[in-house]
N, C-alpha and C positions, 0 to 999 in steps of 0.2 A: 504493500500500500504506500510504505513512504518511496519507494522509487516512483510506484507510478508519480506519485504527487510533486517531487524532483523533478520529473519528466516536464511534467506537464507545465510547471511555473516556468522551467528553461526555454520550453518553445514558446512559451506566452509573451517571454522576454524578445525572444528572436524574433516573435513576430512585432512586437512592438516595435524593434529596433527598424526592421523593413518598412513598418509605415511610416515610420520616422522619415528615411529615406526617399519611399516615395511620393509623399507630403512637401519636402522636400522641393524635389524635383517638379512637382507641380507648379509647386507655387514660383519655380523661377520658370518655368514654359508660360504659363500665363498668371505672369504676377500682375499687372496694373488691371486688367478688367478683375481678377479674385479680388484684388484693395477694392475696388471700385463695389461687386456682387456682395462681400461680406459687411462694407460698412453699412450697404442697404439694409442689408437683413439686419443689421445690427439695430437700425431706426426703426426699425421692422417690429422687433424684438420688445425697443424701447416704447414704441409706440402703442404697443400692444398692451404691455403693461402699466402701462397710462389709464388707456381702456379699462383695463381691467380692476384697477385701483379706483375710478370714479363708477364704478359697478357696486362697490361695497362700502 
């Protein structure tokens, strides 16, 4: 049990480390439209919760 459990947190790591990677890589292929897409969503986000705060 505790190998499997060894196991399992190691590949969890590795694959963290991959998204890491290709996160990464993403965001320098199309960095300025992601700045551009996530700040939206971020008002997106804020705005929502505006909403949602004069709801209650």
């Amino acid at each position: 049990m505790v190998f499997h459990f060894v196991l399992a947190h190691h590949l969890k790591l590795v694959l963290l480390e991959e998204l890491k990677i290709i996160v990464k890589v993403l965001v320098l292929i199309q960095c300025e439209p992601l700045k551009h897409h996530l700040k939206s969503v971020h008002y997106d986000i804020l705005e929502y919760q505006g909403h949602l705060s004069s709801l209650y």
